[in-house]
BAMIRO-935982 format. One line per field, with one value per residue (C-alpha): residue number from 0; x, y, z. Coordinates in steps of 0.5 Angstrom, whole numbers, plus 500, padded with zeros to 3 digits. Layout:
BEGIN
seq	NUM	...
px	X	...
py	Y	...
pz	Z	...
This chain:
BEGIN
seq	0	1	2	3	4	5	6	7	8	9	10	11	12	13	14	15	16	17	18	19	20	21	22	23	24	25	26	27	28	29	30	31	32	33	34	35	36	37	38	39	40	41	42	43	44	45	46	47	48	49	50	51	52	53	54	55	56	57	58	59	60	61	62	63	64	65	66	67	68	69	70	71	72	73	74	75	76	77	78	79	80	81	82	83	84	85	86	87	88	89	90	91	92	93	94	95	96	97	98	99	100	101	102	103	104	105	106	107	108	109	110	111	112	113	114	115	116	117	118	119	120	121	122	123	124	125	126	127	128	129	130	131	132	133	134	135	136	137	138	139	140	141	142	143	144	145	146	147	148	149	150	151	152	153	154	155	156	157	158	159	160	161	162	163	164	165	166	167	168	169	170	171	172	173	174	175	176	177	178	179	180	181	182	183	184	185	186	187	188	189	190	191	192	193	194	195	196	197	198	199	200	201	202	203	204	205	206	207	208	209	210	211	212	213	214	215	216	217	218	219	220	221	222	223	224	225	226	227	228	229	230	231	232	233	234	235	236	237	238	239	240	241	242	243	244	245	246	247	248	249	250	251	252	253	254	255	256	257	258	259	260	261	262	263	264	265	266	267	268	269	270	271	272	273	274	275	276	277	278	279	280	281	282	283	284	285	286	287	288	289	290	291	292	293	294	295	296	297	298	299	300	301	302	303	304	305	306	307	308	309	310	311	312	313	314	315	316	317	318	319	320	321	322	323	324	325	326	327	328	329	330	331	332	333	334	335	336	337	338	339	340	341	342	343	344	345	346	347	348	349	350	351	352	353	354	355	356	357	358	359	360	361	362	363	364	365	366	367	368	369	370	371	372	373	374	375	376	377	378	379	380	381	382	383	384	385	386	387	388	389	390	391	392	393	394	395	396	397	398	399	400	401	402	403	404	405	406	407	408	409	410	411	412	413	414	415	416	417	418	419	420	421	422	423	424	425	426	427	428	429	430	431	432	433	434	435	436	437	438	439	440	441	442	443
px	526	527	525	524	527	524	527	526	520	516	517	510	510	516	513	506	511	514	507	505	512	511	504	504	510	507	502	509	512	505	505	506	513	507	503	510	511	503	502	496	499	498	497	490	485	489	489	482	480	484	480	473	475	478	477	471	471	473	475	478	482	478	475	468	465	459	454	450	454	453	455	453	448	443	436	435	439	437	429	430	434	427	429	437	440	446	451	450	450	454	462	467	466	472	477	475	467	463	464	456	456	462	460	452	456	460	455	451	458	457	450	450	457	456	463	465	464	469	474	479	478	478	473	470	472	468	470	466	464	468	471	474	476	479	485	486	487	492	496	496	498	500	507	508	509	504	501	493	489	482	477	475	468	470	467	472	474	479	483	483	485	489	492	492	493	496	502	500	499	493	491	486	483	476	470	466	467	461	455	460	465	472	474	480	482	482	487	491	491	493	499	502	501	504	509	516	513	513	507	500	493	487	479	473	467	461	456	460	459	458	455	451	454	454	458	454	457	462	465	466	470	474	476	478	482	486	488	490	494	497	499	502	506	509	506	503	496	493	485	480	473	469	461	458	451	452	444	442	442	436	438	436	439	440	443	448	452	449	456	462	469	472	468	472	478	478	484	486	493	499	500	493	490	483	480	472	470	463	457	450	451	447	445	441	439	443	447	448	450	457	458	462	466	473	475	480	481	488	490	495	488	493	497	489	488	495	494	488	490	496	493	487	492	495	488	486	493	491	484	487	492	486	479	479	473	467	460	458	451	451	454	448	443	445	447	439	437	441	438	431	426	423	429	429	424	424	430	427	420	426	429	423	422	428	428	421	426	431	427	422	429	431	426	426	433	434	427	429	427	432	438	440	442	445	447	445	450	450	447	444	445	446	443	447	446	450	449	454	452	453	455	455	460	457	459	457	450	450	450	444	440	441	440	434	430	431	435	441	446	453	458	463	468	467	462	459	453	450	443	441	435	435	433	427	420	418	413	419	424	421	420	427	429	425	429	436	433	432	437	442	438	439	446	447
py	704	698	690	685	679	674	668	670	667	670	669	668	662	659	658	655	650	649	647	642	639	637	636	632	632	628	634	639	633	635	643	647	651	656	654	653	660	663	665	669	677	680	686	691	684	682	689	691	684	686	693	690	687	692	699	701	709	709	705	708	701	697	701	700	707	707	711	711	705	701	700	706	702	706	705	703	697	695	696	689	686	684	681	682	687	692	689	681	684	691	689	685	677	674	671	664	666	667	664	662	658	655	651	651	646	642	639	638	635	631	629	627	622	618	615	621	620	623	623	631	634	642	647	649	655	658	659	663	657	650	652	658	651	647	653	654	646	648	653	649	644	643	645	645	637	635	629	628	623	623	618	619	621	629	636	640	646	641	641	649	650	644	643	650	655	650	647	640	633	629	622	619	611	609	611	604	598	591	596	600	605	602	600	595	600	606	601	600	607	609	605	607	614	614	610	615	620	621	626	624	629	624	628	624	627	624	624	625	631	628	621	622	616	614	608	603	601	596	600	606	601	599	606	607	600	603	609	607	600	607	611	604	603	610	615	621	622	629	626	632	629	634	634	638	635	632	629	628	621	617	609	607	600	599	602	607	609	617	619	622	618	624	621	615	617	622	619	613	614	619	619	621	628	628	635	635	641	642	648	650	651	645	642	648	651	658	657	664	666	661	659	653	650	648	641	639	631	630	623	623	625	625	632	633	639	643	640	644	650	651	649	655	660	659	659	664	667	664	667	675	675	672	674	678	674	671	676	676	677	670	667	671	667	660	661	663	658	652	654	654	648	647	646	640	638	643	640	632	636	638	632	628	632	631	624	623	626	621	615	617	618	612	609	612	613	605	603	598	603	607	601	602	610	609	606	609	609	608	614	614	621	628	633	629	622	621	617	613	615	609	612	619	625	627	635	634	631	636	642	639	638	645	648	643	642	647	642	644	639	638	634	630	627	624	619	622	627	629	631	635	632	638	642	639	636	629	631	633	627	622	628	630	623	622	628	626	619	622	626	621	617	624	624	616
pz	457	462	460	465	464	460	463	471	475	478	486	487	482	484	492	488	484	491	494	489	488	495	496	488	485	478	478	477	471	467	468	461	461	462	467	471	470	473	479	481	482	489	485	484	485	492	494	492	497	502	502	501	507	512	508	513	511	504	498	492	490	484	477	477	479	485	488	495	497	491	484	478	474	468	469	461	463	470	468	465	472	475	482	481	486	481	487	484	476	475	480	477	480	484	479	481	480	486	492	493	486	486	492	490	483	487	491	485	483	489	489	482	482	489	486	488	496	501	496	495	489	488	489	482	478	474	467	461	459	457	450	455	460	454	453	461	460	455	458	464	462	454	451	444	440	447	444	446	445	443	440	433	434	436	436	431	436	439	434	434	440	442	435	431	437	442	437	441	437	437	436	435	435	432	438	436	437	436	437	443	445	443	450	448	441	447	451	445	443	449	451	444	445	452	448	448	452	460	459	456	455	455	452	453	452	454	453	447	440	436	437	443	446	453	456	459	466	464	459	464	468	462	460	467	468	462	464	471	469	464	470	474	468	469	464	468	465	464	464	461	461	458	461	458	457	463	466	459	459	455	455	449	448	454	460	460	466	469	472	470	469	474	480	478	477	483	487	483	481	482	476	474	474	473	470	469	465	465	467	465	459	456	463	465	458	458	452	451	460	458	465	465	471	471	477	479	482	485	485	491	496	501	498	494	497	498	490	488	492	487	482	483	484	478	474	477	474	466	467	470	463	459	460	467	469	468	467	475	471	469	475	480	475	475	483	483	479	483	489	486	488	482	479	479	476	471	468	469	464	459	459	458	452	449	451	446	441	441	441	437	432	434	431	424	423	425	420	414	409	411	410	403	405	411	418	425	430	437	441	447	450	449	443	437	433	426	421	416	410	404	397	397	400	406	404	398	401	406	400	397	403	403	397	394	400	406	410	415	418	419	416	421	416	408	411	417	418	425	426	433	435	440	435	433	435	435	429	426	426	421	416	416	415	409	406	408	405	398	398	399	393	389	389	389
């Protein structure tokens, strides 16, 4: 039996880290032990492309199995593909997604960020959806006893990812602050979390689960200000900023921001690499396609490119060992959907419906005689709101909701229950806060 060596590196991985080393050397200092051994194989995927390309009389180089030019496909199955040719749902999409939507994505980055402008950052790759983009993240760039740093308002896979299968620490520091996001307990958590370390892992979800909270403008501007005095200060920041309900922004109390930190922190500090994970998951509405985006904002624009360049081939080795790649299906149909006319205000009509859902539970959630079972917290965004509930356990609330009046929600922590508005009609909220409200009196 013949063994490889375990600690040699691979040539094509030691030429990409060459590649980043000159074009951004902090980037190399925030690689994983792991992510500085990927590379992209120049193997069957690399061949086949080659092939595609060149093989002009016949092409037996990649597994799937053809017929009459195309891919082998069952009626049974393409009976229900109604406008999508077998070439755009049966072949094994490129490792980094389609060529056509990733472009098609990064222009609506663009459009929907005007912070962004002319600055470099990578062309999207494709991701089976964000949860899929968080453990490239992690393999990239999160060794074990890494610390992160996230706000205390969180969705939960975090730490099941980052923490249980990655071994990686994480901190974390009060989200609100006087009715907003804590910007001065962000700055204060982040220098002590930077405190001994020359690498630090920064999440910011927003609009965030399971708040539904959006910055305002001022408070964006802070968050970005803390981080870059960070970078200056010498910590080489690793910046994920998870958008996964991107667009759905509804203002209520005020304004809130409608761009990502991403186009801000695009470029601003070489010791700063922003990653914006997001996709058509919840923006489009096409839960179940999970297609998501990894991108990519060097801060060195003047070694941006070089930068995402190496980057991509090393993700694109993260996805090889892991999934393979992402369902071309899914991929063909976002493209389509992105390409549509109409899809604009297609999403302004879903996103007006929702917007009366959350006002209308802002309104109820926030009614006096409410006051004595709970405090509505800030949300402006999303899918999610929470309330704090006063004297009860929140699990122990969650259980009797269900098993005495039919009603399903979510326990965040001991005080803490979040309702998806998303999946309720406007005539639905003030019945539902009546339940929770004499739920919570039940058991006070």
């Amino acid at each position: 039996m013949t063994r490889s060596a375990p600690t040699a590196l691979n040539p094509l991985a030691a030429r990409l880290n060459e590649e980043i080393e000159e074009a951004g050397p902090e980037v190399l200092a925030m690689l994983s032990a792991y992510g500085r051994r990927l590379y992209f194989p120049k193997g069957i995927l690399s061949q086949s492309a080659e092939a595609k390309e060149k093989a002009h009389r016949f092409n037996a180089t990649i597994g799937i199995a053809t017929e009459d030019g195309g891919p082998m496909f069952l009626p049974a199955i393409q009976q229900h593909l109604l406008g999508i040719e077998p070439a755009d749902a049966y072949p094994y999409a490129p490792t980094p997604g389609r060529m056509g939507l990733r472009e098609r994505w990064r222009e609506k980055i663009v459009q929907e960020n005007p912070d962004l402008g002319s600055k470099k950052f990578g062309l999207p790759i494709v991701t089976a959806a964000i949860t899929h983009g968080l453990a490239l993240v992690r393999e990239l760039f999160v060794d074990e006893g890494d610390r992160i740093l996230i706000p205390d308002k969180l969705w939960g896979n975090y730490r099941l990812n980052f923490e249980v299968h990655g071994g990686a620490e994480i901190c974390t520091f009060p989200f609100y602050a006087g009715g907003g996001f804590n910007c001065q307990g962000f700055a204060d958590a982040l220098a002590q979390a930077s405190e001994g370390r020359e690498k630090l892992v920064v999440i910011l979800n927003f609009p965030n689960n399971p708040t539904g909270y959006m910055p305002t403008v001022a408070e964006a501007e802070s968050i970005v200000s803390a981080l870059v005095a960070q970078a200056e200060a010498g910590t080489r920041l690793v910046v994920v900023t998870d958008d996964a309900y991107f667009g759905l922004f509804y203002h209520i109390g005020g304004p809130s921001t409608t761009q990502s930190l991403f186009a801000q922190l695009t470029g601003r500090h070489a010791n700063l690499l922003a990653i914006k994970l997001d996709g058509a998951t919840k923006e489009l509405f096409v839960w179940g396609l999970r297609c998501g985006f990894v991108s990519f904002g060097p801060g060195r624009p003047e070694g941006a490119e070089a930068v995402c360049a190496a980057l991509e081939a090393k993700l694109k080795g993260a996805i090889r060992a892991g999934v393979s790649g992402v369902s071309h299906l899914s991929q063909s149909l976002v493209e389509r959907a992105l390409a549509a006319p109409s899809l604009g205000a297609e999403r302004a009509d879903k996103n007006a419906e929702l917007r009366a859902r959350a006002e209308r539970v802002a309104e109820v959630a926030g009614s006096p005689r409410f006051a004595e079972s709970w405090d509505v917290y800030p949300f402006n965004s999303g899918y999610f709101m929470c309330v704090q509930v006063k004297n009860v356990d929140a699990e122990k609330l969650r259980i009797h909701l269900l098993a005495q009046y039919g009603v399903g929600l979510i326990s965040t922590s001991a005080s803490d229950i979040r309702i998806a508005f998303s999946c309720l009609e406007v005539d639905e909220v003030e019945p539902l806060f009546e339940l929770l409200h004499r739920a919570v009196q039940d058991l006070v």
